[in-house]
N, C-alpha and C positions, 0 to 999 in steps of 0.2 A: 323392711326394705331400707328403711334410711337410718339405720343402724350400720348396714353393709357400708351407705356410703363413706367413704374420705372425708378428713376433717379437710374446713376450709384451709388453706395457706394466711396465714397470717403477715400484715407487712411489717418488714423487717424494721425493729426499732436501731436506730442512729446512737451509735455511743454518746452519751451525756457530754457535752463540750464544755471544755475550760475557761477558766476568767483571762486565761492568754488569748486565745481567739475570738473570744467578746470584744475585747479592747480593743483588738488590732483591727477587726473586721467593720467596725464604720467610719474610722479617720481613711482605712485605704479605699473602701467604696466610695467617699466622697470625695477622693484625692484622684483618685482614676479617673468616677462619670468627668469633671471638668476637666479633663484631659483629655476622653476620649472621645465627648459629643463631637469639636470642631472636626476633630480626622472622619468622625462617622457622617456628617453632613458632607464633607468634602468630598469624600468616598460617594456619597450617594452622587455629588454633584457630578461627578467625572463618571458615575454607571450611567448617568442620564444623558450626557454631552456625548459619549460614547457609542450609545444605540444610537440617538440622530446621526451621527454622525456616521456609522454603519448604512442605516438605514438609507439617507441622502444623500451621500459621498463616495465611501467605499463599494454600495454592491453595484450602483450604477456602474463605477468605474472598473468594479471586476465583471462584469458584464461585457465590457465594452473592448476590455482586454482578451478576453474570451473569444470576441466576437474578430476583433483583428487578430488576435492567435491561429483562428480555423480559416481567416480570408488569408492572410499575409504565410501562414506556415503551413497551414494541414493540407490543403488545399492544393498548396502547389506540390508540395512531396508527393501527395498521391497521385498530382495528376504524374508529376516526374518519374514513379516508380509503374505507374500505369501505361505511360507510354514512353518512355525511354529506358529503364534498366528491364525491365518484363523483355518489352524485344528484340534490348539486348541481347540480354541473358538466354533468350533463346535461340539466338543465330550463331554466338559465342559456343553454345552446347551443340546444336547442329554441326560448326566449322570442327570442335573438338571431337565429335564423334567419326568426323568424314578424315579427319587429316592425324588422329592420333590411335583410336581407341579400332579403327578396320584395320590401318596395319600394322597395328599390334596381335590384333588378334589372328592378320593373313603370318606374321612370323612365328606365333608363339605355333600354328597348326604347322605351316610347312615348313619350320625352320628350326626351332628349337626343339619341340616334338619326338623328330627322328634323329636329333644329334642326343639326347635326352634318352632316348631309347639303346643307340650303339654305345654310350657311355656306362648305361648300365647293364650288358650284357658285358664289357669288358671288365666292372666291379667284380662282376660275379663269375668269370674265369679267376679274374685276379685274387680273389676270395678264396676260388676254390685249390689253386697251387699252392697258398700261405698256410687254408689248413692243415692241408697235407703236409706241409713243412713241421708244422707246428708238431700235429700230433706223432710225427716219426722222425724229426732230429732233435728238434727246440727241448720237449717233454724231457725224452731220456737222459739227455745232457743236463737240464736242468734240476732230473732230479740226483742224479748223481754228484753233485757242485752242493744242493743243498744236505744230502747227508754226510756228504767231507766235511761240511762246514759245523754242522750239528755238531759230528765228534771233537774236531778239533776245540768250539768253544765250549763245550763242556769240560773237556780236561783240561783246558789252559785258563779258563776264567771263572766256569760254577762252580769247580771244588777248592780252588784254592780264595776265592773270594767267600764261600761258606764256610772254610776252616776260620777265616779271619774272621768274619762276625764270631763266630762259638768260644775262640778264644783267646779274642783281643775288646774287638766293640763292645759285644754286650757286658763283661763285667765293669769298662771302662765306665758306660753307659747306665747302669746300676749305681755307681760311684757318684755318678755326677746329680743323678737323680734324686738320690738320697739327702746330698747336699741341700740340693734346692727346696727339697722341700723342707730341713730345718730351717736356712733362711728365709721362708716366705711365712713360716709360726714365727718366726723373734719380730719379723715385718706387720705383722696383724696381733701381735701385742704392742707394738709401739703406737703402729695405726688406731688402734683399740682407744688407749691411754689418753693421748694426744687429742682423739676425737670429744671423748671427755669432759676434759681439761675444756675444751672450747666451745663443747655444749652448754654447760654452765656457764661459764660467762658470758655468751653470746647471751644468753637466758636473762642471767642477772643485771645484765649493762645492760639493754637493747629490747629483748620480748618484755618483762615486767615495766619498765618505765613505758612502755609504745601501748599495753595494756592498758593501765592508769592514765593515760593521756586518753586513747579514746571513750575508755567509760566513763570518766570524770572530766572532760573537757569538751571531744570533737561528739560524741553522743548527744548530749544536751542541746549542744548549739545547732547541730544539724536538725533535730527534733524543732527547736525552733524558726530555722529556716524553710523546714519544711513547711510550719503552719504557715509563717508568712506568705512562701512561695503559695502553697494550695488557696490562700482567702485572695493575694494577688491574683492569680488566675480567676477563682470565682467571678472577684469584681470586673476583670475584662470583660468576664462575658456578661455578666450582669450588665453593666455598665455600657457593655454594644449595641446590649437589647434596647435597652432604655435609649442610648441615643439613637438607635434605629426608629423607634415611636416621636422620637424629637423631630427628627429628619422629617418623617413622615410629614408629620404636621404641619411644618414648616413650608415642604412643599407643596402640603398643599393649601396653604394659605394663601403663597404665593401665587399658585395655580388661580386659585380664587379671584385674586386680584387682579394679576392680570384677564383675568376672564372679564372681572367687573369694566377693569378701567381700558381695555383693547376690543377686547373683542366683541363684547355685545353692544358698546358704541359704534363699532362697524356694520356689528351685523342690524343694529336699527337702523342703521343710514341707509344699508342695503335694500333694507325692507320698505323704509318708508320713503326714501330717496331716489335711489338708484333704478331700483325694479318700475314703480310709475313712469319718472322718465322717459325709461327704457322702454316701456309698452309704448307711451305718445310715440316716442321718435320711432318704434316698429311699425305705429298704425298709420302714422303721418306722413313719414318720409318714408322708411323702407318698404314696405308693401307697396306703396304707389311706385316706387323706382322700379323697383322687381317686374310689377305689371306693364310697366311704357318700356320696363327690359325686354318682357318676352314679346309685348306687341311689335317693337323695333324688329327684334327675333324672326318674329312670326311674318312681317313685310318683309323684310330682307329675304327669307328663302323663297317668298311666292314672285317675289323680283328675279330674283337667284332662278329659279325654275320657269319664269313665263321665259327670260334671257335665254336658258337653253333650247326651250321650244322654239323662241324665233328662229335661233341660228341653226337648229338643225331641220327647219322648215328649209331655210333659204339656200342649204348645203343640196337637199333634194331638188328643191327647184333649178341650182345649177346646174345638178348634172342630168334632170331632165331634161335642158334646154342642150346639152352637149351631147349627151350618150342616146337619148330617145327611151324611152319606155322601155325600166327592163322586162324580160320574158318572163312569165309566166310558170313556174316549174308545175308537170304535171303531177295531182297527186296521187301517192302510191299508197294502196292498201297493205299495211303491215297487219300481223296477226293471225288470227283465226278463220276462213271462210265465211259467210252469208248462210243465212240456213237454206237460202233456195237452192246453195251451187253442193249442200254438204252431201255424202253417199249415207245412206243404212241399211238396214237390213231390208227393209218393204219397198224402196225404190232403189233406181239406177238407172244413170244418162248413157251407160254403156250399152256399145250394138247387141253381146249377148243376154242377156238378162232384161231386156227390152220387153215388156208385155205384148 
């Protein structure tokens, strides 16, 4: 079985490099990284000012644009197209149907219709008199005119216009033919010659020196520009990477620092400052306030509510002392009956069914 399988893939070996690309390849990597740490730091510094700045600035305010776009635009369009062009457009369509499109359609029935009708009963008499003209005057006349005419240009124009080709044109024609085509061989030997004559020099002067120039001159040097150009590139990107890891570093050292020297001095002050404080002055003062708040509160509405009771005592006592005791209303049994007063099967208050 593992005879059947496939040989592994082998990796591909790298052509053996030159003492040209040895040499060039660490004066330019080290001429690039100092050249391209500071852009790769700056670059990182503007990816970083850029998200904050996205994040704090830009989405709140495209949020907020948003947000007056659909109060200040959408908002009013729809209500405008929802209550003003909507019923419009539908009274406009009502008025055009009542005032354009019924009498159109009471003329096109009682009016145009039957003039439409007698016009084409009159086509089709008119029609029918023309055929008839047609096929028993127009016809015979007609074809009598074109056979005079046949004869006549036959004997006055194809025979003597056929005798002239057979024995003028064509040997003229012949003649000329013949010509032309000796000059157009003495013309494609000159052309021939000429061409030549100019192929080679063009050759000698021009293709061989432009030959020798590029094998022996522009070959080589492009070859060398090449190498340069390709270990240039290498190093850029070599050289990004590594100031990318620089960058990195940097920031976060910075980060560091600032963390050491900002923030955890806040945040102990918070801790061991701020927060104690803040508890005394919640347990001392605000809680105590809060509570003579809601007791205040809590007097106030039982003042608030005894006040209403007086005064709507004192409103009755007026106008008992004015109006007298009002009546009584009597009350009414809504509902269901009483089981003494209901009917069933085994009794009844009625005379006939009375035991």
């Amino acid at each position: 079985m593992d005879l059947d399988k496939p040989p592994a893939r082998q990796p591909a070996q790298q052509p053996p490099e030159g003492c040209l690309v040895v040499a060039v390849r660490l004066p330019v990597r080290i001429v690039v990284l100092v050249l391209v740490v500071p852009v790769r730091m700056a670059w990182d510094a503007l990816v970083v000012a850029g998200r904050f700045l996205k994040d704090t600035v830009l989405r709140p305010f495209g949020r907020a644009l948003l947000w007056l776009g659909a109060v200040l635009v959408v908002r009013p369009l729809v209500g405008l197209w929802r209550y003003v062009v909507v019923p419009v457009g539908r009274a406009l369509a009502w008025l055009g149907k009542v005032l354009v499109v019924v009498p159109l359609v009471w003329c096109h029935r009682h009016l145009l219709t039957p003039v439409g009708h007698a016009l084409l009963w009159l086509a089709r008499g008119t029609g029918a008199v023309l055929t008839w003209m047609y096929a028993h005057v127009l016809a015979p006349v007609g074809v009598g005119i074109a056979t005079a005419a046949a004869w006549l240009a036959r004997h006055l124009v194809v025979v003597p216009a056929r005798w002239l080709y057979d024995w003028i044109l064509a040997p003229v024609g012949r003649a000329i033919a013949w010509c032309a085509r000796g000059v157009w061989r003495l013309l494609g030997l000159l052309v021939a010659g000429v061409g030549r004559v100019l192929y080679w020099v063009t050759r000698i002067l021009l293709v061989l020196p432009a030959v020798a120039l590029w094998r022996w001159v522009l070959a080589p040097a492009g070859r060398v520009l090449a190498v340069v150009g390709r270990e240039v590139w290498d190093a850029l990107g070599h050289a990004w990477r590594i100031a990318g890891r620089v960058s990195l570093a940097v920031g976060r050292f910075l980060a560091s620092l600032f963390r050491w020297i900002f923030v955890e001095p806040v945040r102990w002050v918070y801790r061991t400052v701020l927060t104690p404080v803040g508890h005394v002055v919640r347990d001392t003062v605000l809680r105590p306030a809060a509570e003579a708040a809601r007791a205040v509160g809590r007097a106030t509405r039982q003042a608030l509510t005894a006040a209403r009771e007086s005064v709507r005592q004192a409103r009755a006592d007026v106008r008992r002392m004015l109006f007298g005791e009002p009546r009584k209303r009597e009350a009414v049994v809504r509902g269901e009956p009483s089981r003494r007063g209901t009917r069933t099967l085994g009794g009844s208050s009625t005379a006939l069914t009375k035991d």
